[in-house]
N, C-alpha and C positions, 0 to 999 in steps of 0.2 A: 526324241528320235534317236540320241546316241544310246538308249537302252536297247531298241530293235538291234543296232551294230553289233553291242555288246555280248547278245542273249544268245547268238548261235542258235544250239539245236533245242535250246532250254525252253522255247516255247512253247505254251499247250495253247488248244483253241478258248481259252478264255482269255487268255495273255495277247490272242492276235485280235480277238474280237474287240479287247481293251484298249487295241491300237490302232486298229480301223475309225473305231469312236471319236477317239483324239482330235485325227486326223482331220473326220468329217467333220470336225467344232472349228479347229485349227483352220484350214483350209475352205474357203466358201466353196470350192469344185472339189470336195471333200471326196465323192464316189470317184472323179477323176484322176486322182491322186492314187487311192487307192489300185484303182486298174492299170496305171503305168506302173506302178510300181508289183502289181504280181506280174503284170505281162514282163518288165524286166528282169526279173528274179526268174521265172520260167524259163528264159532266152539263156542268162546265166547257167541254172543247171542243167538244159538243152546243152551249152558246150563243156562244161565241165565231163557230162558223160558221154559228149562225143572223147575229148583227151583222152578218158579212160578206158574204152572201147579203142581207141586209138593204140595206145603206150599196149594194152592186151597186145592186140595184132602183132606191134613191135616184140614181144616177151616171146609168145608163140613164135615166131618167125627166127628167132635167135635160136631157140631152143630147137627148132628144127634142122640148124643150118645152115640158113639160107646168109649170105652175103650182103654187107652193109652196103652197097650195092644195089642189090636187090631190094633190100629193104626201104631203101630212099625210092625206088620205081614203083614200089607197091604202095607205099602210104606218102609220100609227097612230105615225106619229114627229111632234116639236114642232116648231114651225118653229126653234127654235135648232140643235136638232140638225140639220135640213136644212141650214141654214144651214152648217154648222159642216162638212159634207160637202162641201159646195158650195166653201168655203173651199179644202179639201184638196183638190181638183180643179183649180183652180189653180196649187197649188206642184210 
């Protein structure tokens, strides 16, 4: 399992198909294992590119003008975290 951690984006569909296998040997609720773990992973990058779709908004909204402020009213972020955006807009 610590290879799945390791492999990142490196995986190709024979690598996942190799791991699904595993799994289903490994695990006598083999199919069930497998489906909590894409529905989790799913959920994961569901909010990963909500953040990112998020921090945009924050980027735009800077670049516009708009007040830190205003910023917190419209996206329900802290002003550290704006702040911390704002930061990474600079480097």
């Amino acid at each position: 399992m610590r290879y799945v951690l390791n492999a990142g984006q490196n995986l190709d569909k024979t690598d996942i198909d190799e791991i699904i296998e595993k799994i289903e040997k490994t695990y006598p609720e083999g199919s069930e294992v497998v489906m909590t773990l894409a529905e989790r992973f799913r959920e994961e990058g569901k909010e990963e590119g909500m953040k990112k779709s998020l921090e945009r908004v924050v980027q735009k909204s800077i670049i516009k003008g708009l007040t830190t402020e205003d910023i917190i009213e419209i996206t329900g972020l802290s002003k550290e975290e704006i702040e911390n955006i704002r930061k990474r807009m600079l480097i």
